[in-house]
C-alpha positions in Angstrom: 129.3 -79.3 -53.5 128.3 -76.7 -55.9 124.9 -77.8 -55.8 124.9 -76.5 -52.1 126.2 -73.5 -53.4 124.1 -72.6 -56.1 121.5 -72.9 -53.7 122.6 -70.6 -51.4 122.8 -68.1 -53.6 119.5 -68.7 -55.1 118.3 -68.3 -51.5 120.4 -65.4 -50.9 118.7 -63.7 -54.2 115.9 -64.4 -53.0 116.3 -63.0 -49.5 117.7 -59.8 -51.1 114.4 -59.7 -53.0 111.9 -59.9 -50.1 114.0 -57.2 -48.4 113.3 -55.0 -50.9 110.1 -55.5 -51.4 109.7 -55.2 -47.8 111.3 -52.1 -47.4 109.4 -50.9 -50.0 106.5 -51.8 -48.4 107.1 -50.1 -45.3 107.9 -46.9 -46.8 104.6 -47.0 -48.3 102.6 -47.3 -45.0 105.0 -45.0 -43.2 104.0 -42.2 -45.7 100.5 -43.5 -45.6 100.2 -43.1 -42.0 102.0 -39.8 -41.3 99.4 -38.6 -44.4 96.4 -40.1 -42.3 98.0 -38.1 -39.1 98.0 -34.7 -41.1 94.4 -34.9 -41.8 93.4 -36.0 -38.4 95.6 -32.7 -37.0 93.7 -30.4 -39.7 90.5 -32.0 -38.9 91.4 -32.0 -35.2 92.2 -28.1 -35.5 89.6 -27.3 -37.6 86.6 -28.5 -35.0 88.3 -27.9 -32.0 90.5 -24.8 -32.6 93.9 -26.4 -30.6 96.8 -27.7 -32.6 97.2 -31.7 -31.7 100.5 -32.4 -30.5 102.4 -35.7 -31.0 103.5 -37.9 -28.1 106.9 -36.4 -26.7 108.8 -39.3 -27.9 108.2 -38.0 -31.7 110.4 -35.4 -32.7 110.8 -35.2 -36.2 107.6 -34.9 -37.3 107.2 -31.8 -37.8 103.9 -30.4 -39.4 102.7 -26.9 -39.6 98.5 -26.3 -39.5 97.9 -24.3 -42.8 96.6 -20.7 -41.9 93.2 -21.2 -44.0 91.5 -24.3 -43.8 90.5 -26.4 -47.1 87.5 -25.8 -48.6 85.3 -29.3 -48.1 83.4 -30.9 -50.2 80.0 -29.1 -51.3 78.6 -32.7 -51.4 79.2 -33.5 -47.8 77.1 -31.5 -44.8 78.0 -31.8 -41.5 74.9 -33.3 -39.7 76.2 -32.0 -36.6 76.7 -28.3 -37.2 72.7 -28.4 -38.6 72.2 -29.6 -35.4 73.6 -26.7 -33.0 71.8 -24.3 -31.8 72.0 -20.1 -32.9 74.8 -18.9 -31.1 73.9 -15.6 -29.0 74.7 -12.5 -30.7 77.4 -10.7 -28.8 77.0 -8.2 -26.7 78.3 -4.3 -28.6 81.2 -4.3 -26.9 81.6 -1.9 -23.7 84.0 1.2 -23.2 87.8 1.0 -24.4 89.6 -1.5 -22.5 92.9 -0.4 -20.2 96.0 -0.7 -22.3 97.4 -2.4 -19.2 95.1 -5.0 -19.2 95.1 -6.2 -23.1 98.8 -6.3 -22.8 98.4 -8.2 -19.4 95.4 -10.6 -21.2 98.5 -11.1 -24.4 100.9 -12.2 -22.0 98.9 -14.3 -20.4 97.6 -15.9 -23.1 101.4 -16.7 -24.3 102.1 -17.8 -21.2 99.3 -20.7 -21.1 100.6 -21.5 -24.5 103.6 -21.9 -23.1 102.7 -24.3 -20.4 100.4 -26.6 -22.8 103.0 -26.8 -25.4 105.3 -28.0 -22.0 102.8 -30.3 -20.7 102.4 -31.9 -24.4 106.1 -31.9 -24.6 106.5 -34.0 -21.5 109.1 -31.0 -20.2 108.9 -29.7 -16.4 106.4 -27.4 -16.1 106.7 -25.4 -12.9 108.4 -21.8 -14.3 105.2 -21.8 -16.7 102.7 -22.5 -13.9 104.4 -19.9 -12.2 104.7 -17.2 -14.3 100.8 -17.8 -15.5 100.0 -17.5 -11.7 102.1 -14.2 -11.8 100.6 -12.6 -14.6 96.9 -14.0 -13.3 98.0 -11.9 -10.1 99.0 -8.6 -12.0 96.0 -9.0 -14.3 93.6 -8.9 -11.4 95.4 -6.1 -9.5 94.7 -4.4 -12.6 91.7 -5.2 -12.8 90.5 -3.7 -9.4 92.3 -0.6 -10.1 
C-alpha cells in the first residue's frame, strides 16, 4: 500500500510541474501575440491612416496608437513607396471658407467616427447613421447658400 501511494504523489509532483510549466508557457505566447497585434495596429495605422479595431468580443485590450510614428530602420526601403507615383501639388487654396461650413465639415467628421467606431464595436448603429444623414443635409443647405 504505500507503494501506491508514493506513487501518487510522485505523479501528483509531477502534474504540479507540467502545470507550471504550462502556465508559464502560455503566458509567454499570450504576451507574444498581443506584442505581434501592437505592431500590426502601428503598421496598420501607419500605411493606412485608420486605427484597427479588435473584434467586439475583446474588451480589454486596450492599446493606444502613439501620436508620432517610430522612426524605421534606415536599412530597410519600402519598394512600394519608390514605386508610387508624384502626388499632384495642391491646388493654393481658394477664398476663406464659411465658418458655418468648417464647423458643419467637424461635426460631420465626428459623427462618421462615431458610426465606424459603432459598426467595429458590433453596437446598433442607426442614431449615428442618422445624425451623419442630418448633418450631410445641413452641410449641403449650407452649401447652396
Amino acid at each position: 500500500m504505500p507503494d501506491i501511494i508514493n506513487e501518487y504523489q510522485k505523479w501528483k509532483q509531477q502534474g504540479e510541474d507540467l502545470r507550471v510549466q504550462a502556465k508559464h508557457a502560455m503566458e509567454t505566447r499570450f504576451r507574444d501575440l498581443l506584442s505581434e497585434a501592437v505592431h500590426i495596429a502601428e503598421e496598420y495605422r501607419t500605411d493606412f491612416g485608420a486605427v484597427l479595431k479588435p473584434p467586439p468580443a475583446v474588451t480589454a485590450f486596450r492599446h493606444k496608437a502613439s501620436a508620432r510614428p517610430k522612426a524605421k530602420p534606415a536599412g530597410k526601403a519600402k519598394p512600394a513607396a519608390a514605386a508610387k507615383p508624384a502626388a499632384p501639388k495642391p491646388e493654393p487654396p481658394a477664398a476663406k471658407p464659411n465658418p458655418k461650413v468648417a464647423t458643419l465639415q467637424k461635426r460631420l467628421a465626428t459623427a462618421k467616427k462615431k458610426l465606424d467606431d459603432a459598426k467595429a464595436g458590433g453596437a446598433t448603429t442607426r442614431p449615428y447613421e442618422d445624425k451623419v444623414y442630418e448633418i450631410e443635409d445641413e452641410l449641403r443647405l449650407a452649401l447652396q447658400a
